[in-house]
Each structure stands twice: as C-alpha cells, then as structure tokens.
NUMAR-948355 format. One record per residue: residue in three letters; y negated, x, z of N, C-alpha, C in turn. Coordinates in pm, whole numbers, padded with zeros to 5 digits, always signed. Atoms other than C-alpha are relative to their C-alpha. Layout:
<sites>
ALAYXZYXZYXZ;...
</sites>
This chain:
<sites>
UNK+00083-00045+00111-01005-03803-02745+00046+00139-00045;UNK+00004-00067+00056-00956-03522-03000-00055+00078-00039;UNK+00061-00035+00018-01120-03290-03088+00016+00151-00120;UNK-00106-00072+00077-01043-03064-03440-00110+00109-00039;UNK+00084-00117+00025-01242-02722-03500+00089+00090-00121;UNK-00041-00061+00149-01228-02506-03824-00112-00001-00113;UNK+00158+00014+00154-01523-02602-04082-00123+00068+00077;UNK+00113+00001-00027-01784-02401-04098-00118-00025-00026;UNK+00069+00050+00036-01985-02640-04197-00024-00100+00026;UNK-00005+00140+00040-02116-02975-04243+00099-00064-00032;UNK-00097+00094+00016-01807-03244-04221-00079-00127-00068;UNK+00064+00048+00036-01932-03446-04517+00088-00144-00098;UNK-00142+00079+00048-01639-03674-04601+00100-00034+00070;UNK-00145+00032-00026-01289-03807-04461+00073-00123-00037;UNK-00085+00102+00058-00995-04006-04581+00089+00032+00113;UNK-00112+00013-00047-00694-04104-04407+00118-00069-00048;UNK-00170-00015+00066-00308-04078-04504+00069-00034+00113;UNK-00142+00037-00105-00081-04270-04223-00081+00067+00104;UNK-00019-00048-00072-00092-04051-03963-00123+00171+00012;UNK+00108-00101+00063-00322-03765-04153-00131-00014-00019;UNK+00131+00025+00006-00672-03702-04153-00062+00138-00093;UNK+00016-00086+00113-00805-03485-04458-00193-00024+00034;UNK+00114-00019-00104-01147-03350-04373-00096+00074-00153;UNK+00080-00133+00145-01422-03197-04708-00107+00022+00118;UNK+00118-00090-00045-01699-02970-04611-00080+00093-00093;UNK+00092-00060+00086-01991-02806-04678+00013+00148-00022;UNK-00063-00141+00032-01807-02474-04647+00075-00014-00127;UNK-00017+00018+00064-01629-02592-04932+00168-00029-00010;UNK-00183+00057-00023-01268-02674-04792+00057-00099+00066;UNK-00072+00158-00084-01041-02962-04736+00123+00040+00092;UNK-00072+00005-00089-00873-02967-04416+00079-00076+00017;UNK-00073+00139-00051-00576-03173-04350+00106+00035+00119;UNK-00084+00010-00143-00409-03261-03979+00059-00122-00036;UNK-00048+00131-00015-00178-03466-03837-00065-00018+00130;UNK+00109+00064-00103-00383-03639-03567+00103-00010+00151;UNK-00146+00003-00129-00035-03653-03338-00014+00170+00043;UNK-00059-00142-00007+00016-03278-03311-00118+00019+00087;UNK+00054-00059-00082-00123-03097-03029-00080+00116-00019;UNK+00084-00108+00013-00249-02814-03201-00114-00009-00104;UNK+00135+00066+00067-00606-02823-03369+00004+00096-00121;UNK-00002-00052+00150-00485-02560-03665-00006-00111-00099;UNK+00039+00115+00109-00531-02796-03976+00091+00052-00070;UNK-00152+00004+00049-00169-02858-04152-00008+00105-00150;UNK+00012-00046+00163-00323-02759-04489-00151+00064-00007;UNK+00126-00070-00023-00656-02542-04560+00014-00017-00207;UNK+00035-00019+00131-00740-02638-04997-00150+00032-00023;UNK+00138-00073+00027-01000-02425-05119+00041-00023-00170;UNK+00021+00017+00148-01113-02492-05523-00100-00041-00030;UNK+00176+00076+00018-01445-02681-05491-00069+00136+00009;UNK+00058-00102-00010-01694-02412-05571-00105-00040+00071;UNK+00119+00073-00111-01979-02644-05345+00090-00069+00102;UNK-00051+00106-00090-01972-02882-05075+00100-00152-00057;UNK-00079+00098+00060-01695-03112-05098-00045-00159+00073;UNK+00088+00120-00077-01885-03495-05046+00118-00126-00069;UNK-00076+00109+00061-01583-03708-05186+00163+00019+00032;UNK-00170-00044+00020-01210-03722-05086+00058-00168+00014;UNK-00076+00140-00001-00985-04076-05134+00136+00058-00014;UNK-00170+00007+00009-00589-04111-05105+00051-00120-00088;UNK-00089+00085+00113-00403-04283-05381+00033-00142+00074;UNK-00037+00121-00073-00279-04660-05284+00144+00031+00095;UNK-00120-00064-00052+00085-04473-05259+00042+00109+00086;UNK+00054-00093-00106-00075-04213-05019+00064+00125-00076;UNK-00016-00072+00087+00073-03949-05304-00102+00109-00013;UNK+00080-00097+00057-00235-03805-05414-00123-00014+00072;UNK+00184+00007-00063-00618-03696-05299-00075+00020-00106;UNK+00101-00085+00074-00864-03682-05504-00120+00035+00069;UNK+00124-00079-00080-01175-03494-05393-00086-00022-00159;UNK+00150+00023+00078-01535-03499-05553-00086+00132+00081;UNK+00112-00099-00041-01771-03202-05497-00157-00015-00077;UNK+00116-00053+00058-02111-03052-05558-00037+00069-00096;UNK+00001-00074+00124-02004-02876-05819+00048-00080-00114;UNK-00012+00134+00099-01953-03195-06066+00156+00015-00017;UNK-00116-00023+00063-01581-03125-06064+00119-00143+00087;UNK-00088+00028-00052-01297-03340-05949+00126+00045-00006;UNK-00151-00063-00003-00952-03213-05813+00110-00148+00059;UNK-00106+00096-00061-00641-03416-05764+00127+00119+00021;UNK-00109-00050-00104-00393-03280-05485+00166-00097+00013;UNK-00111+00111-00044-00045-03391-05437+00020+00078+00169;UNK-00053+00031-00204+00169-03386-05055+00048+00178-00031;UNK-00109-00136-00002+00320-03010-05153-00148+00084-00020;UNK+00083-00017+00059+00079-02810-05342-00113+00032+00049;UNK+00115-00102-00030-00189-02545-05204-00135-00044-00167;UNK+00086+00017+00142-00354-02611-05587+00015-00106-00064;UNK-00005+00139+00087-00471-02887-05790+00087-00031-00073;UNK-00079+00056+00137-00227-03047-06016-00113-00056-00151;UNK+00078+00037+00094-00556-03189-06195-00145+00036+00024;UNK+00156+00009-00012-00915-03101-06297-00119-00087-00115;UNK+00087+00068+00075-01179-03333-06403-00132+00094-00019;UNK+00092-00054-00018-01488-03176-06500-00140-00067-00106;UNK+00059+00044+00045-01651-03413-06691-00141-00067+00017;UNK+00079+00039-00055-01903-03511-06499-00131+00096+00033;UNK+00098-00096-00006-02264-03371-06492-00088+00035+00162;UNK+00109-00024-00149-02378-03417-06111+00088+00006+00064;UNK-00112-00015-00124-02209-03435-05797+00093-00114+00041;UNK-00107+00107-00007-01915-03656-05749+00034-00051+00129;UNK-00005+00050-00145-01926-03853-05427+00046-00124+00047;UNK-00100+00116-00008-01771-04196-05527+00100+00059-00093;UNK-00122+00010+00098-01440-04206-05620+00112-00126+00076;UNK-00049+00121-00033-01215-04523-05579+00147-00045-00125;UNK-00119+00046+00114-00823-04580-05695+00025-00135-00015;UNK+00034+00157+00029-00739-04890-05808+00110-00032+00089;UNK-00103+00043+00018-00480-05092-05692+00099-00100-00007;UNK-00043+00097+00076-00392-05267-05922+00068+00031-00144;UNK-00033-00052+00152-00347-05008-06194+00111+00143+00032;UNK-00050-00181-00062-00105-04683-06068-00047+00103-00115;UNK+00037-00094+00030-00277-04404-06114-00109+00002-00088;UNK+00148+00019+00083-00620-04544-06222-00119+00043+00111;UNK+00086-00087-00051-00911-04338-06101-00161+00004+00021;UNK+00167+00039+00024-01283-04445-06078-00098+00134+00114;UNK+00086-00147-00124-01544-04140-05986-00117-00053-00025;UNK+00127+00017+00016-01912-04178-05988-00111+00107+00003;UNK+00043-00145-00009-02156-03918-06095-00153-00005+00085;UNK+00112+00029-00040-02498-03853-05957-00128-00043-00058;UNK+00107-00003+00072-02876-03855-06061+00018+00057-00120;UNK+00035-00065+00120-02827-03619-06362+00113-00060-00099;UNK-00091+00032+00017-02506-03783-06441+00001-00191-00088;UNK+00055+00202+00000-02545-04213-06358+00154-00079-00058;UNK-00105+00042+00086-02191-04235-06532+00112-00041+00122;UNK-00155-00008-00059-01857-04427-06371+00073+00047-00159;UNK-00109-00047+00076-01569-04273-06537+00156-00057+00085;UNK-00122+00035-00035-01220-04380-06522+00095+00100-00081;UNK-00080-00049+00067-00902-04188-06551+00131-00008+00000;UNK-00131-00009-00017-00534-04164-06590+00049+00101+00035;UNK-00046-00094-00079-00410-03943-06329+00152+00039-00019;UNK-00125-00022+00065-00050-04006-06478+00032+00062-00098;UNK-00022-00107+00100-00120-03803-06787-00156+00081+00006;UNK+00149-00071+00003-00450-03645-06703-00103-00016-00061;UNK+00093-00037+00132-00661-03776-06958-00102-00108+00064;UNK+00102+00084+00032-00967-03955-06952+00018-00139-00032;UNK-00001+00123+00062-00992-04346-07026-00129-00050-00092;UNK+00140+00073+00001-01358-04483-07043-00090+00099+00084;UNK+00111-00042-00094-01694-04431-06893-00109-00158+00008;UNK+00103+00074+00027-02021-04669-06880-00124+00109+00066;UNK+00125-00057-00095-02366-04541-06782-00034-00106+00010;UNK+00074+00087-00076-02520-04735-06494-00128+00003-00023;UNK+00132-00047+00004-02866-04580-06539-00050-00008+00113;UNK+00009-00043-00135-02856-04480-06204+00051+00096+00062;UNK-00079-00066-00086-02726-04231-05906+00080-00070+00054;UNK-00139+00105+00029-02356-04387-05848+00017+00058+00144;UNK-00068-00032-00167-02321-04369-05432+00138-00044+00037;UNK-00119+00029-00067-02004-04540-05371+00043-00078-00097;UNK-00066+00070+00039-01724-04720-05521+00079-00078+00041;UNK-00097+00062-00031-01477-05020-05440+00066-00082-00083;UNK-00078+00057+00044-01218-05201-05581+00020-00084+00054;UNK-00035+00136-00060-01136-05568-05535+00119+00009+00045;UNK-00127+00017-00119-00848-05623-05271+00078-00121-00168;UNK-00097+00094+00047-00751-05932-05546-00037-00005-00177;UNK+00010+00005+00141-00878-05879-05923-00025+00106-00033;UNK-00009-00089+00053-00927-05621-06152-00190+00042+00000;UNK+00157+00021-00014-01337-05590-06051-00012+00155+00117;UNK+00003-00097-00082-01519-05296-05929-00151-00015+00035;UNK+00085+00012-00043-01818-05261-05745-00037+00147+00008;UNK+00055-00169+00013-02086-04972-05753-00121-00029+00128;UNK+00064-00007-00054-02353-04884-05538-00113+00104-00058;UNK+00114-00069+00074-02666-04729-05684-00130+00085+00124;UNK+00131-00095-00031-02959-04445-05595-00066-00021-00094;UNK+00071+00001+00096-03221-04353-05794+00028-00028-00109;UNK+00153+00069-00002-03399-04524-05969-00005-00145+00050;UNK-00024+00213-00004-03246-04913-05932+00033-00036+00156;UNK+00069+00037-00118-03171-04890-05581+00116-00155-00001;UNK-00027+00135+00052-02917-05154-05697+00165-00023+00071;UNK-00116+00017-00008-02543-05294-05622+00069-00116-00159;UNK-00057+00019+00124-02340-05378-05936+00141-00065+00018;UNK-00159+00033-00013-01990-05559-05983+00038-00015-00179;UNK-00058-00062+00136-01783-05452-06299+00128-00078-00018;UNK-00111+00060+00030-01491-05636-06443+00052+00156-00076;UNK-00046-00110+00073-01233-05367-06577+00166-00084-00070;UNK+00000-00131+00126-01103-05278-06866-00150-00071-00072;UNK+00108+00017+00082-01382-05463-07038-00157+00024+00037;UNK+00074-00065-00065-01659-05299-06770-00138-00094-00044;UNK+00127+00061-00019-01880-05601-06823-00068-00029+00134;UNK+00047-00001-00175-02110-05646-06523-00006-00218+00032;UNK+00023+00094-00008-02028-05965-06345-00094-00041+00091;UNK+00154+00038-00055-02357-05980-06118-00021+00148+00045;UNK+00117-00110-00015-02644-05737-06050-00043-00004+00139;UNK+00054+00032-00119-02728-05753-05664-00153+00052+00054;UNK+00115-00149-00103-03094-05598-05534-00012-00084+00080;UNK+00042+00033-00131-03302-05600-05215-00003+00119+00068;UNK-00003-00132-00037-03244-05242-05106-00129+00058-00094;UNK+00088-00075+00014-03536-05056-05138+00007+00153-00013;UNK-00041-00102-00018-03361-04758-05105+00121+00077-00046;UNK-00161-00048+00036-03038-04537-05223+00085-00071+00104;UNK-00125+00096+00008-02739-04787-05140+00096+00091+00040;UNK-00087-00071-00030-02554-04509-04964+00115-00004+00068;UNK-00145+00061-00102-02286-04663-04748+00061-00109-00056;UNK-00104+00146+00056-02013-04963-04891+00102+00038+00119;UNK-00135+00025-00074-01760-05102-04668+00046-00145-00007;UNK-00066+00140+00043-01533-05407-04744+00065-00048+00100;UNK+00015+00101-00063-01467-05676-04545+00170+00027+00058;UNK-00177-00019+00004-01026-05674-04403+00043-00108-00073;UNK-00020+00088+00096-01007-05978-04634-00064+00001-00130;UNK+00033-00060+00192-01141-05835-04964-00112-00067-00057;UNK+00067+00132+00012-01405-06093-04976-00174+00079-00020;UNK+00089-00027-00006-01692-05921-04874-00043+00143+00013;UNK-00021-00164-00046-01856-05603-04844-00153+00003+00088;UNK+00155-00096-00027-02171-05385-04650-00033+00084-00040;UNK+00080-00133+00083-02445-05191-04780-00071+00038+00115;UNK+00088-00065-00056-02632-04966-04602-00090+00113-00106;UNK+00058-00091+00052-02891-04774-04750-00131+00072+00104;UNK+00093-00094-00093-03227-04556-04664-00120-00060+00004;UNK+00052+00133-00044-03413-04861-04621+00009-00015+00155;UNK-00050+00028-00154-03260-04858-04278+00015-00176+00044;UNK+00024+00164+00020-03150-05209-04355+00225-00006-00040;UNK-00167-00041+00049-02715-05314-04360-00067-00174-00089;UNK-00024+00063+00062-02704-05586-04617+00175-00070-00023;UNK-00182+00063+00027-02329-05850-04644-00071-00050-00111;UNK-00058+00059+00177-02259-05967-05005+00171-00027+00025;UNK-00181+00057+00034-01951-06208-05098-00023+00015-00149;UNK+00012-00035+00117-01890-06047-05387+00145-00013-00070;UNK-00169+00028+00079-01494-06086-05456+00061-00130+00073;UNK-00055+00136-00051-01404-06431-05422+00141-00013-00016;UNK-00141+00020+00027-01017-06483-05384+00036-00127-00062;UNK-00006+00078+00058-01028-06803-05461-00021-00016-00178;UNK+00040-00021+00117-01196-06734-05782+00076+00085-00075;UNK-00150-00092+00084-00942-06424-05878+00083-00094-00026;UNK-00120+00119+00053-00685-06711-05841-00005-00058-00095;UNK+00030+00126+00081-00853-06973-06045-00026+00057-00162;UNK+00036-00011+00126-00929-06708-06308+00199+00062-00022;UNK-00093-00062+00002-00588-06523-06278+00126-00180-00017;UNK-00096+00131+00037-00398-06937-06318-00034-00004-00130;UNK+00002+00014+00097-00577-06961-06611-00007+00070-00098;UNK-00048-00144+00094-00508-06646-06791+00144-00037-00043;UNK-00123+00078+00003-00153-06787-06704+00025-00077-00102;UNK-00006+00164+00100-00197-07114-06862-00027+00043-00100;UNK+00038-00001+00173-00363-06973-07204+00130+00080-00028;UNK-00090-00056+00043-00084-06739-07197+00115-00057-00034;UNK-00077+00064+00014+00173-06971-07164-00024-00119-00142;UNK+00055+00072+00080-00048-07197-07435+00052+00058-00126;UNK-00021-00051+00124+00008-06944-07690+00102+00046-00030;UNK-00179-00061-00028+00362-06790-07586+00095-00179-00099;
</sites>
C-alpha cells in the first residue's frame, strides 16, 4: 500500500493516465504521480482553479486533462505544460462532470451545476465551443457510450433524474427516474452495456442503457441507407 501526502485539503476527484494518478483538491491544486516511484513528491503541482477542483478526466489518447472546478471554469492541460493550453469559462456553476468522447477526437462534454443545468460540448482541437442543451437540472456526472455516439447524464436538483442523449442531434433517447435524490455517482459496466447510479437516497440503482446490439443494428442501417443513396 501507498500512501501520497501533499493536499491540503479535501481530495475531491481522481483520474488515471497508465501508470499516473492526477489528484484535484479543495486547496485548489492538481497533483500528478507516478504510482511506481518511491518518492511521495507529486511529479507535477498545477495551480489555476481559483476554488476547489471537483472534476478532472484524461483524453481517450491520455494527451490531455481536463479539470472542472468551483469556480465555473474549465482548464485543459497537456503532458508538458505547468499552464493551461485552454480555458472554458462558459459555464455558470461548478463543473464536476466532464466526459471525452471516444468517438469524436477531441470532443469534450462538461456539465454545469444548479445555477447552470447546461451540458456543453467542445472542440478542444481549436478551442471553440460547439453546442449546449439545458437539462433543467444540476448535471452530476457524465458518460459516453463504449459503442455509439450517446451520452448519458446524471441529474440533482430538482429532477433527481438519469437522461441518455444521442449526439450531435442531443435528442434524449430515454428519461430514467426512481432516485429520490441527487444522482451523484455513474459507473459503467467493462462491457459498455450498463451503468450504476448512486445517489443520496442511499440506494445504487443498474440501468442497461447502451445496448451494443442496438448501436450495431442502428449503425448497419445508417450503412445500408448510405449505400441506398451513394
């Protein structure tokens, strides 16, 4: 066992890169080790979040981090680089989902909070903005389908809800409740199939919410019309 000292704060986040373990806090800095190395200094020390940092993900290509704070901002980090290469700041609450695609390089899904309720998507390849939708909700977590272009949300106040999003056209393909509570935990299944909710219900909820079969059957016949009209 390990054991890594340095935050003086609340450890309110972690992602992992290979071998790396990237650490946000409520002091307001992201720590990153290599989990091999014997010494418990932390490889990298990024300070830029002016709050607690409650959001960090690694690119599909392990390239980039993005982070989500308390201060509605998002930063994207590359592997070199003490300072952001990118700042989002579009967002009105605190940014605590964020989810890359991959399926799209360098597509970016964040989620804002209560004052917020907005996913946003962006292009991290030229920095700009794409889309948004408002959920009409607090946006706890995000995932991406292992096999189609579908995203899944997790909701707080007021709905209390779980959502699944087709993208680019961000129609919702089912509405899930039963949580009584903010929907604060998602975790997906190692076959892409399914996921868990946990919320403050004190209740875990499974949903089969990304059918592979069904990506196939819609992804043959996208094929076929294409080929229909080609």
């Amino acid at each position: 066992m390990k054991q890594f000292d340095g935050h003086s704060s609340r450890v309110g986040c972690l992602a992992w890169n290979g071998d790396s373990l990237s650490s946000g806090s409520r002091d307001r800095y992201i720590f990153q080790r290599d989990i091999r190395s014997s010494s418990s200094v932390a490889e990298r020390k990024l300070l830029s979040h002016r709050q607690e940092v409650c959001g960090l993900k690694w690119s599909p290509d392990n390239q980039l981090l993005a982070s989500g704070g308390n201060d509605n901002r998002i930063f994207i980090w590359n592997q070199t680089s003490n300072q952001p290469v990118q700042t989002y700041t579009e967002h009105l609450a605190a940014v605590k989902a964020i989810a890359w695609s991959p399926h799209h390089h360098g597509l970016l899904a964040s989620g804002g909070g209560t004052s917020d309720r907005h996913i946003r998507f962006w292009n991290t390849l030229t920095g700009q903005p794409i889309q948004c939708v408002d959920t009409g909700s607090q946006v706890c977590n995000l995932a991406w389908s292992k096999h189609a272009s579908e995203l899944v949300s997790t909701h707080g106040y007021s709905q209390n809800q779980i959502l699944v999003w087709k993208y680019p056209s961000l129609v919702q393909v089912a509405k899930l409740t039963g949580h009584s509570c903010r929907v604060l935990y998602l975790a997906m299944s190692p076959d892409g199939e399914s996921i868990v909710t946990g919320a403050g219900d004190e209740t875990l909820r499974f949903w089969n919410v990304f059918s592979k079969a069904r990506s196939q059957k819609e992804t043959k016949s996208a094929l076929d019309l294409f080929s229909t009209i080609r």
